[in-house]
C-alpha positions, 0 to 999 in steps of 0.5 A: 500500500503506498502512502501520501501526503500532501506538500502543505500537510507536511510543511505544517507539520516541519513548522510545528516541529520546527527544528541537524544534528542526529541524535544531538549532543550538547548544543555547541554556540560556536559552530553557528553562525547565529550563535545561542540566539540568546540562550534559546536554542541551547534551553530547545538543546535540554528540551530534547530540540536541536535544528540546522539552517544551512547553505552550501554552494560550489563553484567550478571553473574548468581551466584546461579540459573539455570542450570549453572554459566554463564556471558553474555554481550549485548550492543546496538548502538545508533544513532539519530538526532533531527530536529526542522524544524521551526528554519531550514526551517521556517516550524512552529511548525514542527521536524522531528526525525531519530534514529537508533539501533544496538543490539548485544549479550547474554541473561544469562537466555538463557545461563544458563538456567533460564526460567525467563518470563521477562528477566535479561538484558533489553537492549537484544532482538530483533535480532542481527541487525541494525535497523531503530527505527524512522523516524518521522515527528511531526507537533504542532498546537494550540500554541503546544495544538495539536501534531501529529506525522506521520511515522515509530514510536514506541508506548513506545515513546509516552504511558507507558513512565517511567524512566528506571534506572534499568536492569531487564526488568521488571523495565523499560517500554522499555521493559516491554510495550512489553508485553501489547500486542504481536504486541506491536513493542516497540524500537528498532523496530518500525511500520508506525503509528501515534500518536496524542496529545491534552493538554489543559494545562501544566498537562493534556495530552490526547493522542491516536495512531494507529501502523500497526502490520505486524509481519514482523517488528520483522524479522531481515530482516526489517533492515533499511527499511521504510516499512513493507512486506507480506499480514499481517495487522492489527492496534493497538490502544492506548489511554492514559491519562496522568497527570503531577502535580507540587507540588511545590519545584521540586515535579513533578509527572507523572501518566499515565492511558492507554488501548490498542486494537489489530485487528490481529491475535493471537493464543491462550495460550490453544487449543480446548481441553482446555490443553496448546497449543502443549500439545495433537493434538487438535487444538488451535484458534486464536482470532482476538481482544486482549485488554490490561490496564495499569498503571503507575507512577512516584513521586518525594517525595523529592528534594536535593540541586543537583537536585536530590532526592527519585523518587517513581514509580509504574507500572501494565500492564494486558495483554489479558490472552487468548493470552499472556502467561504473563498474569500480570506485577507489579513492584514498587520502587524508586531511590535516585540521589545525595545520597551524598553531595559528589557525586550528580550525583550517584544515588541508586536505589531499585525495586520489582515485581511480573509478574504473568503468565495468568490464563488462561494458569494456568488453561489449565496446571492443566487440562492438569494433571488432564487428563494425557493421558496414558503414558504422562509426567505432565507438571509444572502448572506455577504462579508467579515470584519476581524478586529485583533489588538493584543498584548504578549508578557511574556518573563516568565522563561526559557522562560515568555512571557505574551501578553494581546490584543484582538481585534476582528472585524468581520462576523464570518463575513462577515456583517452582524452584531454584532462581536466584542471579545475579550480573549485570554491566551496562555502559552508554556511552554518546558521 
């Protein structure tokens, strides 16, 4: 049975609720850019109420690459509250988590025609639209042991989480998790799930999710609506194990081993004839199942007397080659918060990666020019791209953060093509 609600009705509801930050810890004044609002907030704070105001552009600016010089701009609003439903109501154990997103804006590698496979800007995509990200409810049991979370969610809440501190996709799991499955629906959009957690202890964290995966979640028509249209069904299943070590002095880490198993329908990356999918008339099947694996982790290797320090990370998504035109997404790197005693909130960051087309697609490309059919253009065989991304993140004032960057993407869309230099700025705005 599908579910909807009406624009207005939830609107109401987000006005009543008014209220990011999940599971909230003590209100911290000196992260946004409002401040305490005169000891409101933090009095919402003991209450069991946080929110978030926020604004995030990136801009883009192609130096060298494609097949012109062009700037393109996106930015994304963001609107969420947090609801600890024990100290509200006495609901023990019990938050209920609202957000909502706008995004708005250009893609350089559209506009100046970089056929990139993971795109410069991840902060773009999804439609130019306003969207319900999340309307959950988490019930925690078991002295927090056991959580379960019901409702409109998006699974990268949950599974493949790592920091982002970097604009090209490629770096940040937001983003780059799309592409562990083609009905992964990672924010801003969202699907009707669940997702449970068990921890036996303050390290281990075994956790496994079911997401609906009507494709009608990507229409710009879903909007702030509660449910999903149209006869399309299908589950995702997400299982992940996650390992948090303490190693003393602030070394923390995070290591995260997960799979994935989609039940609907995907067309495949080649057709019957064994050429890429379009290329002749023969037809292409859809495969019913697609599975994925993935990895990542975070380090920190050494710790300053701000709180900061060198962070190590790595990440390997291996998607279903016969439905996924990304076949693989490699990235490593690390970044260095408070590189001067002078400016402890600034943070330095460098990456590399390697996102690889599917083989399969690879292979249907080579057979296709190995079987040209008369008259007939070849077709590019594609392989692998190498973006880098080096960059400098300006604490400019409380709630403000500033990042210029330079990326260079090599190969872009796995081709044997000009590169790419890109100049980006990223602004954070926290209010």
């Amino acid at each position: 049975m599908k579910i909807s609600h009406t624009p207005l009705a939830l609107a109401t509801l987000a006005a009543l609720l008014a209220g990011a930050q999940a599971r909230a810890d003590e209100f911290d004044p000196g992260k946004h850019i409002g401040g305490d609002w005169g000891g409101s907030r933090a009095r919402l704070a003991d209450d069991g109420i946080q929110f978030k105001l926020g604004h995030f552009s990136q801009t883009a600016h192609n130096t060298s690459g494609g097949q012109s010089h062009e700037t393109a701009y996106a930015d994304q609003f963001f609107v969420g509250g947090y609801f600890d439903l024990e100290k509200l109501w006495g609901w023990s154990g019990a938050e209920f988590k609202l957000e909502i997103t706008n995004r708005n804006g250009e893609l350089i590698n559209d506009k100046a025609g970089i056929p990139a496979l993971l795109q410069s800007q991840q902060i773009y995509g999804r439609g130019t639209v306003t969207r319900l990200t999340q309307f959950s409810l988490t019930q925690r049991l078991f002295d927090d042991r056991l959580s379960i979370k019901v409702g409109r969610i998006y699974p990268n809440a949950d599974f493949f989480g790592m920091s982002c501190a970097f604009q090209h996709l490629t770096f940040c799991s937001g983003g780059s998790s799309n592409y562990i499955s083609g009905r992964w629906f990672g924010d801003p959009l969202s699907a009707l799930g669940g997702q449970l957690t068990f921890s036996p202890d303050q390290r281990w964290f075994f956790k496994v999710g079911g997401y609906d995966t009507n494709p009608e979640s990507l229409s710009k028509d879903q909007g702030l609506k509660l449910g999903t249209s149209g006869d399309d069904s299908g589950t995702l299943l997400v299982a992940e194990v996650e390992y948090r070590p303490e190693f003393g002095n602030g070394l923390d880490g995070d290591y995260r081993v997960g799979t994935t198993r989609n039940s609907s329908n995907l067309q495949r990356v080649y057709n019957q004839a064994g050429f890429p999918s379009g290329t002749t008339a023969d037809a292409t099947l859809f495969q019913d199942t697609d599975r994925a694996f993935y990895f990542n982790f975070e380090q920190q290797v050494t710790r300053n007397d701000a709180d900061g320090g060198l962070r190590l990370f790595a990440s390997m998504i291996r998607a279903d080659e016969d439905v996924s035109t990304v076949g693989e997404v490699l990235a490593v790197g690390g970044f260095w918060t408070g590189p001067f005693p002078s400016r402890p909130g600034d943070r330095v960051g460098l990456a590399f990666g390697r996102n690889a087309v599917s083989d399969k697609l690879s292979d249907a490309q080579r057979r296709y020019d190995r079987n040209l059919p008369p008259g007939a253009a070849a077709v590019a065989v594609q392989r692998y791209e190498y973006p880098i991304e080096l960059n400098y993140n300006f604490a400019v004032a409380r709630g403000i953060e500033i990042m210029p960057s330079v990326q260079y993407v090599r190969h872009p869309g796995g081709l044997d093509i000009d590169s790419a230099t890109i100049l980006g700025l990223q602004v954070s705005l926290d209010f």
